[in-house]
C-alpha positions in Angstrom: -176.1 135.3 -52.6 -176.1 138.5 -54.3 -172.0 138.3 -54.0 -171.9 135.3 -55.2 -174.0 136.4 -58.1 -171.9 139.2 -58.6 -168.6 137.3 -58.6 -169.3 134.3 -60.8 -171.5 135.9 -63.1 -170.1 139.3 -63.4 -166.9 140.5 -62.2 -165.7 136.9 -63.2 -165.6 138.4 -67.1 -163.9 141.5 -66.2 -159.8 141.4 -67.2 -157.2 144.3 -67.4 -155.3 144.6 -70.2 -151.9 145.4 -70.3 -152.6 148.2 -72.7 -155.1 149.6 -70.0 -152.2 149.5 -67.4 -150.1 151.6 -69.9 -152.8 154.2 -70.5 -153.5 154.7 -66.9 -149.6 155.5 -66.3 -149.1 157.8 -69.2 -152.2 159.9 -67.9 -151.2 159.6 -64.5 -147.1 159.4 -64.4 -147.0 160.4 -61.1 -147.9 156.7 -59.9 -144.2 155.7 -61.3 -142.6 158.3 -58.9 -142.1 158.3 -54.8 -142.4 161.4 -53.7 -140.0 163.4 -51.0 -140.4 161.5 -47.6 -138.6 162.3 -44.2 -138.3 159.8 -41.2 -139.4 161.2 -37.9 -139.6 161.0 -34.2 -142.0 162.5 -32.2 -142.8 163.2 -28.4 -146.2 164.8 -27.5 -147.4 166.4 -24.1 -150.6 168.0 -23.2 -148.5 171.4 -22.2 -145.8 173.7 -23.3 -144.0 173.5 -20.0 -143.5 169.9 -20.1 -142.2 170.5 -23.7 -139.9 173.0 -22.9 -138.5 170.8 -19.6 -138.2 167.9 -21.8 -136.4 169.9 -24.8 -133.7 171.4 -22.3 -133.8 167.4 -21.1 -132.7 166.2 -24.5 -130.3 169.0 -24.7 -128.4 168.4 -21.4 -127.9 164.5 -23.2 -131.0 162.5 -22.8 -131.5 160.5 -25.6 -134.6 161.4 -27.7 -135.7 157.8 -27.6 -135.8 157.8 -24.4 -137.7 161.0 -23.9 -140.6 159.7 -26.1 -140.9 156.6 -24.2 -140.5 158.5 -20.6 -142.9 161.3 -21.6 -145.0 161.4 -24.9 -148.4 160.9 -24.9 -148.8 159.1 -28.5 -148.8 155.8 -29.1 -145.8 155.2 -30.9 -143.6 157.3 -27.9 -143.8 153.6 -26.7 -141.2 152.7 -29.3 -139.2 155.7 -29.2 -141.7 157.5 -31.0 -140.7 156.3 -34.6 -143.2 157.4 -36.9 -141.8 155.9 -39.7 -141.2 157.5 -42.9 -143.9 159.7 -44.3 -144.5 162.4 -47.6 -145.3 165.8 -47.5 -149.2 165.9 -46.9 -150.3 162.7 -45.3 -149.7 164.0 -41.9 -151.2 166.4 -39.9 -149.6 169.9 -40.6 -147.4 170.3 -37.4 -145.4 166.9 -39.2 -144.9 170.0 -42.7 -142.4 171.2 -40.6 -140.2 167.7 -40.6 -139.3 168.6 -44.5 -137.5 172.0 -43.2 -134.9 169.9 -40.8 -131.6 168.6 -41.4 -131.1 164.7 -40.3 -130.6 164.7 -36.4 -132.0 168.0 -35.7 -134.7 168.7 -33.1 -137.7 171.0 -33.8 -138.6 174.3 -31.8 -142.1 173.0 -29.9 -144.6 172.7 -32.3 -148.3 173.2 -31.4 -151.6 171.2 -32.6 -155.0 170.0 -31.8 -152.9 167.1 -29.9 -150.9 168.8 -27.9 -147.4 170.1 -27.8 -144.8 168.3 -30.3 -141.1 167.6 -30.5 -139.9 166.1 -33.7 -136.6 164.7 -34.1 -135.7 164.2 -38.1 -134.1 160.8 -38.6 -134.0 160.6 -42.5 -134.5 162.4 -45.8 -135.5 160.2 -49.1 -136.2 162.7 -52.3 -138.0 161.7 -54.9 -137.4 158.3 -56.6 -138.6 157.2 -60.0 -140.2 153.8 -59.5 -140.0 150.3 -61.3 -143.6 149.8 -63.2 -143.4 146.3 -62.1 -143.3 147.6 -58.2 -146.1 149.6 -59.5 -147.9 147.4 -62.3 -149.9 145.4 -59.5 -151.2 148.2 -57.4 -152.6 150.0 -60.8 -153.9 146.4 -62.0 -155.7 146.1 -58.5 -157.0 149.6 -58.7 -158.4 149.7 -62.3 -160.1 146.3 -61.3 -161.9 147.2 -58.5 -162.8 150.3 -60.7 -164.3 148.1 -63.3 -165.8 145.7 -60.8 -168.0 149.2 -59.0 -168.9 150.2 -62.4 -170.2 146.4 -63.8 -171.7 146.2 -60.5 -173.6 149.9 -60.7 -174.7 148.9 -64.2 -176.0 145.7 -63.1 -178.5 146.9 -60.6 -179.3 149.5 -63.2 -180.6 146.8 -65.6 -182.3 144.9 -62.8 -183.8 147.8 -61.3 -185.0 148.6 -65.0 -186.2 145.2 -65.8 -188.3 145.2 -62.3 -191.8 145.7 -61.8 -193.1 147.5 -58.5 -196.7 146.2 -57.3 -198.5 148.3 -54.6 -200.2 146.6 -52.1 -204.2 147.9 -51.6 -205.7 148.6 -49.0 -207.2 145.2 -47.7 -203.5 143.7 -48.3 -202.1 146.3 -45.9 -204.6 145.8 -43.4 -204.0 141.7 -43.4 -200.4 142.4 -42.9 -201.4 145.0 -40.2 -203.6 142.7 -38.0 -201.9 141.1 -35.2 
């Protein structure tokens, strides 16, 4: 009920202007840019033998591929362990060190909370400008649901204003108490 209040009553007046698309991208213009990604693959054991036997593996011709679906421990080794392209600081930190590679090299063993990684760089994007209509929706979206939270906050606000609290006495409590 309360949704449905919400949404016919209040969010249904809320619209985003063009104009407050525009402002939002001038004051933040790093929405209109992709930023530096690599493509990776990844094999994870639980020891730093296993990852060294597997590395000298890979190096006598196994393919990495093949490796990740033999040995690693992650979910994606299942596929080859693709994990698909990613930017600097959404990964774990171990993944930092994917940015430092040249396409078809494979990393030293790299240690984390997860075990013992191999990473195999597929691909390097760098930063690309993007088209504000690839972007236009995403910001609409975003400033909506912004407006939406606020409208909502300010809502209860007036009904918890407008509200009046009664405390029950004693002889009420004790009615409600009695089996």
């Amino acid at each position: 009920t309360v949704q449905q209040y919400l949404l016919d009553h209040i969010y249904a007046r809320l619209a985003i202007t063009e104009q407050q698309i525009t402002v939002y991208l001038e004051e933040h213009p790093e929405r209109l840019v992709d930023a530096p990604s690599v493509r990776a693959l990844q094999i994870v054991v639980a020891s730093r033998e296993k990852a060294k036997e597997i590395a000298r593996e890979i190096r006598r011709g196994l393919s990495f591929e093949d490796a990740a679906m033999q040995y690693s421990l992650s979910p994606e080794g299942k596929s080859g362990g693709d994990l698909g392209f990613f930017a600097k600081g959404t990964m774990p930190l171990v993944f930092e060190r994917a940015f430092t590679m040249w396409p078809g090299q494979v990393s030293e063993i790299l240690e984390s909370d997860y075990g013992f990684h191999l990473l195999k760089l597929l691909e390097k994007r760098d930063e690309e400008e993007l088209p504000l209509m690839k972007v236009r929706d995403a910001v609409e979206d975003e400033l909506l649901r912004s407006a939406q939270r606020e409208a909502m906050r300010k809502t209860v606000e007036k009904l918890r204003e407008a509200a009046t609290l009664e405390m029950p006495s004693e002889k009420d409590l004790e009615k409600f108490m009695r089996p």
